[in-house]
TORTI-238619 format. One line per field, with one value per residue: residue number from 0; x, y, z of N, C-alpha, C, CB in turn. Coordinates in steps of 0.1 Angstrom, whole numbers, plus 5000, padded with zeros to 4 digits. Glycine has a CB too. Example, Ala and Ser with C-alpha at 12.3 -4.5 7.8 and 13.67 -1.06 7.14 Angstrom:
REM residues 2
num: [0,1]
nc1: [5132,5128]
nc2: [4943,4978]
nc3: [5078,5071]
cac1: [5123,5137]
cac2: [4955,4989]
cac3: [5078,5071]
cc1: [5132,5129]
cc2: [4967,5000]
cc3: [5078,5079]
cbc1: [5113,5141]
cbc2: [4955,4994]
cbc3: [5090,5057]
//
This chain:
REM residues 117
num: [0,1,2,3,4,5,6,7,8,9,10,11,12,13,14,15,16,17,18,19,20,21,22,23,24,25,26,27,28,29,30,31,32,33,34,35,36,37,38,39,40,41,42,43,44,45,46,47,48,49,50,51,52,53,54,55,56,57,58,59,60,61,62,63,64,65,66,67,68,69,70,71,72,73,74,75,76,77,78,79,80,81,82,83,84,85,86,87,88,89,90,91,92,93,94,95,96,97,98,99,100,101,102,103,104,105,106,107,108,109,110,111,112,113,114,115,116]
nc1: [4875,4889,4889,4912,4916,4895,4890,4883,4897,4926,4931,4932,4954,4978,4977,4988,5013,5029,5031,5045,5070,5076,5081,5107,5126,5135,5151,5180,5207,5222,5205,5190,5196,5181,5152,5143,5140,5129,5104,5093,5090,5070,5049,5043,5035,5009,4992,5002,4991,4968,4960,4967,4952,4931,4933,4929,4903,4884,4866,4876,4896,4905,4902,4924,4947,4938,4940,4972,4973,4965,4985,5006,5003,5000,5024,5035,5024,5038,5064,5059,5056,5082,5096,5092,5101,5126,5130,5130,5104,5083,5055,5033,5036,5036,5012,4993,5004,5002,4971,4962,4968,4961,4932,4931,4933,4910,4893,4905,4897,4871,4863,4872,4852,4831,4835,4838,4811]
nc2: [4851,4882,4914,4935,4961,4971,4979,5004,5000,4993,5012,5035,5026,5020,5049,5058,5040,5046,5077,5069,5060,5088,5106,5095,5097,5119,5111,5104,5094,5074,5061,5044,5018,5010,5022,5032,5011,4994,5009,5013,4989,4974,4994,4992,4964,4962,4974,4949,4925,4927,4927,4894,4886,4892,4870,4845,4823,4815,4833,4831,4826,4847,4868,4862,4874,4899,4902,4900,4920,4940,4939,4947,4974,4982,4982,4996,5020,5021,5024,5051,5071,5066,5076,5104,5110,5108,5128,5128,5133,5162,5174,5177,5161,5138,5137,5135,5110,5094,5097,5088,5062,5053,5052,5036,5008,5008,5010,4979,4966,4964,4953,4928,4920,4922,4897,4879,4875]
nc3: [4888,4889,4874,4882,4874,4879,4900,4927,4951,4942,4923,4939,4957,4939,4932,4954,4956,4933,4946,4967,4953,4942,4963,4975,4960,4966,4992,5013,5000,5010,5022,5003,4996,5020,5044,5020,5000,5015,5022,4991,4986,5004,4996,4970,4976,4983,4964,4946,4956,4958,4930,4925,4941,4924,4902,4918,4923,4940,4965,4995,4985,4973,4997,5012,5001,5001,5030,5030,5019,5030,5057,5044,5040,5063,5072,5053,5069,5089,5078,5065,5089,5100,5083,5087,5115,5106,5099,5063,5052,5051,5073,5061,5040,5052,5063,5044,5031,5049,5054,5026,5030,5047,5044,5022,5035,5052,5033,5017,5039,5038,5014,5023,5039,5025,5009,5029,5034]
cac1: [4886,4883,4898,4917,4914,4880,4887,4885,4909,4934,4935,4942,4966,4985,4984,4996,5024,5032,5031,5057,5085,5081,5087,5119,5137,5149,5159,5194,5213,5225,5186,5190,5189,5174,5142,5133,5133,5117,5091,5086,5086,5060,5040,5037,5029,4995,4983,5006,4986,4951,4963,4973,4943,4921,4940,4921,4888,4878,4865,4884,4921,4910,4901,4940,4955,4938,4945,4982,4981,4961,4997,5016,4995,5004,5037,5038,5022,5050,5078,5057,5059,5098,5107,5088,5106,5142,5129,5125,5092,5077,5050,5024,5038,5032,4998,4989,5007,4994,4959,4959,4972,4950,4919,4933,4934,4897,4888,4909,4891,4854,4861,4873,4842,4824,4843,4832,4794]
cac2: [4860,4897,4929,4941,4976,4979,4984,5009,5000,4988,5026,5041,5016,5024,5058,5054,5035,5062,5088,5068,5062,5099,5110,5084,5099,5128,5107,5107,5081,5060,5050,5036,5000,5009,5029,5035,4997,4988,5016,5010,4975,4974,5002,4983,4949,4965,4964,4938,4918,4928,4920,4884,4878,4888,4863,4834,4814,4812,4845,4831,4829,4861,4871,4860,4880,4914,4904,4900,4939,4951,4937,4956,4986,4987,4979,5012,5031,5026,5037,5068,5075,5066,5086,5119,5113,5109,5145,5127,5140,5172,5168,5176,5146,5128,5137,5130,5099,5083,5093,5076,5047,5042,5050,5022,4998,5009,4995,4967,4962,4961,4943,4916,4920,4919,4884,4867,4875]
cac3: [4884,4882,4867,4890,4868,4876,4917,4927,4960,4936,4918,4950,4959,4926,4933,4968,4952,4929,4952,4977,4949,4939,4973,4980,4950,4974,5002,5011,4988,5019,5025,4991,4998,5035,5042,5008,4994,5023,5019,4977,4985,5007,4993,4958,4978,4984,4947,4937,4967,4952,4918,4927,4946,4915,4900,4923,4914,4950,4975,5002,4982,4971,5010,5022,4992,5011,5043,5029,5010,5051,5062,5041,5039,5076,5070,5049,5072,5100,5074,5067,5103,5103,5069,5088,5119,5103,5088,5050,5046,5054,5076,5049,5028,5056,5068,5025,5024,5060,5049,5013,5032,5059,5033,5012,5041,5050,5015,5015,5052,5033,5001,5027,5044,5017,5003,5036,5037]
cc1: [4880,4895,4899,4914,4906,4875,4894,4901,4920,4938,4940,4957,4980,4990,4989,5011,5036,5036,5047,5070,5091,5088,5101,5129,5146,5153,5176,5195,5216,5216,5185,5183,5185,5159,5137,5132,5128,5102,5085,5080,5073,5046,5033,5034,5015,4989,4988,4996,4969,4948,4962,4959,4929,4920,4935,4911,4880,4876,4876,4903,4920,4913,4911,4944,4954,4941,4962,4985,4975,4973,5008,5017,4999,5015,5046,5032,5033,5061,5075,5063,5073,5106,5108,5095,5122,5142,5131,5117,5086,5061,5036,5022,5030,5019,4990,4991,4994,4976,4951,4958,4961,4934,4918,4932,4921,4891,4892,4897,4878,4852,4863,4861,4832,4824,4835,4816,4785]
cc2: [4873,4904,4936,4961,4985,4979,4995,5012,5002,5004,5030,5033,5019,5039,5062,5052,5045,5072,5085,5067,5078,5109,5108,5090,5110,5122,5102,5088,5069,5052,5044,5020,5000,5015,5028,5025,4996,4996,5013,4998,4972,4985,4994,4968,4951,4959,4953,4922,4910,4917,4907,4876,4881,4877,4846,4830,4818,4828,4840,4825,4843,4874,4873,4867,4893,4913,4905,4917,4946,4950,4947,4975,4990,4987,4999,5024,5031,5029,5047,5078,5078,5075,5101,5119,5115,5123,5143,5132,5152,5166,5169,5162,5135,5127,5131,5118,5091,5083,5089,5065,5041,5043,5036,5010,4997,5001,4983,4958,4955,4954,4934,4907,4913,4904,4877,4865,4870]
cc3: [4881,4878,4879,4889,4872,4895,4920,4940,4953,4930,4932,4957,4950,4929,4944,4962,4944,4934,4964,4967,4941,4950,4978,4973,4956,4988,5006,5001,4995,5023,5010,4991,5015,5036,5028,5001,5004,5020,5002,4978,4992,5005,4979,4963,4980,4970,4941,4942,4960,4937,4916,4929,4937,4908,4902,4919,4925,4957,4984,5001,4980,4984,5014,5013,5000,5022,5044,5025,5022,5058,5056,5040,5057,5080,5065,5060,5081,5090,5068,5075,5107,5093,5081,5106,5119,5095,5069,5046,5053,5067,5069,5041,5038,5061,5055,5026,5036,5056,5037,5022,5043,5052,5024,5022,5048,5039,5011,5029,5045,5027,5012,5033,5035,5012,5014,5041,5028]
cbc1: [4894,4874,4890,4932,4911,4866,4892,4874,4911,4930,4923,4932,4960,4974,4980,4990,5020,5025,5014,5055,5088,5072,5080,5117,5133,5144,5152,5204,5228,5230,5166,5205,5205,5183,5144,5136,5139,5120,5094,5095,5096,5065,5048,5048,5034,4993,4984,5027,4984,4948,4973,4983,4942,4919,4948,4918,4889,4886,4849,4876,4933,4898,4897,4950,4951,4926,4940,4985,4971,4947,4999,5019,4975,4999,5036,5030,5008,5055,5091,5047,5055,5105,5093,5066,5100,5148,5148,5124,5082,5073,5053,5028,5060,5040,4993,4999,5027,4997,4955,4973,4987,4948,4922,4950,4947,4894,4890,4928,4887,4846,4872,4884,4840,4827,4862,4840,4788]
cbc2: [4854,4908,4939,4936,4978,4966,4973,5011,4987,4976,5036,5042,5000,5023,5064,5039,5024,5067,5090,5052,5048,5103,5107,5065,5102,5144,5100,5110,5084,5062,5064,5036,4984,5019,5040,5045,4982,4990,5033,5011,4967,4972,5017,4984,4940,4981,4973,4936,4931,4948,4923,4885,4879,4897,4868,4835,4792,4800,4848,4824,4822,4868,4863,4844,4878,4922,4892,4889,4948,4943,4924,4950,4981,4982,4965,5015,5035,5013,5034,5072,5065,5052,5093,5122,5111,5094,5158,5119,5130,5180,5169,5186,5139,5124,5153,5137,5093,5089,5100,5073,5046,5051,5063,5021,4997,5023,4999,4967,4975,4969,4943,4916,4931,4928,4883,4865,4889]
cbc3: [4872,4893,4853,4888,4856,4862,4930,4925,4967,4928,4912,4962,4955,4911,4930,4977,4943,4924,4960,4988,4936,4934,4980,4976,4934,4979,5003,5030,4978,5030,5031,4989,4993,5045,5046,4999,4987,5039,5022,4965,4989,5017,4991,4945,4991,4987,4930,4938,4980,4947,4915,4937,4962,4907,4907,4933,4912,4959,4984,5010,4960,4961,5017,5025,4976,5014,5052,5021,4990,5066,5061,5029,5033,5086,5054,5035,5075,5112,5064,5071,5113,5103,5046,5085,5123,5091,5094,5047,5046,5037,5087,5038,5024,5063,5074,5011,5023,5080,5051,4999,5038,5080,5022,5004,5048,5048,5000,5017,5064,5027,4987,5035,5047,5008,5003,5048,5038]
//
């Protein structure tokens, strides 16, 4: 079992997370329960992912837990892509957000690496 606290993935991940429900709060109100739970939701499955699978005893539960937050982590990056072409995000936001996200899914990549060596 570890401390999640003390990964660094997991910080970025967090602030990834952070960064997507501050963005969402100007999205039109009708993407309410559309785009933007989909996007929070799958933006906070990343750390909640990591979290879970500190959680485990074993490397390889903790293994499937990142390969579940690399799914969602790619999950988020395609409704980046779809906020910035519905013209929700600038394309700044989105060049910022897509490169947290694919940074975070780089380090989720290694730790997993790491887990099966």
């Amino acid at each position: 079992m570890q401390d999640y606290k003390k990964l660094m993935v997991w910080e970025k991940a967090h602030a990834l997370t952070l960064d997507i429900y501050k963005i969402t709060k100007s999205f039109p109100k009708d993407e309410q329960y559309g785009i933007v739970a989909q996007l929070r939701r799958s933006s906070s499955s990343i750390p909640a992912n990591i979290v879970e699978g500190c959680g485990r005893k074993t490397n390889p539960d903790f293994a499937r837990f990142l390969s579940m937050a690399i799914g969602s982590a790619n999950e988020t990056e395609y409704f980046i892509l779809l906020s910035k072409d519905l013209q929700y995000i600038s394309d700044n936001e989105f060049e910022s957000l897509t490169q947290s996200t694919i940074e975070v899914r780089k380090m989720l990549i290694a730790l997993t690496s790491k887990l099966h060596s």
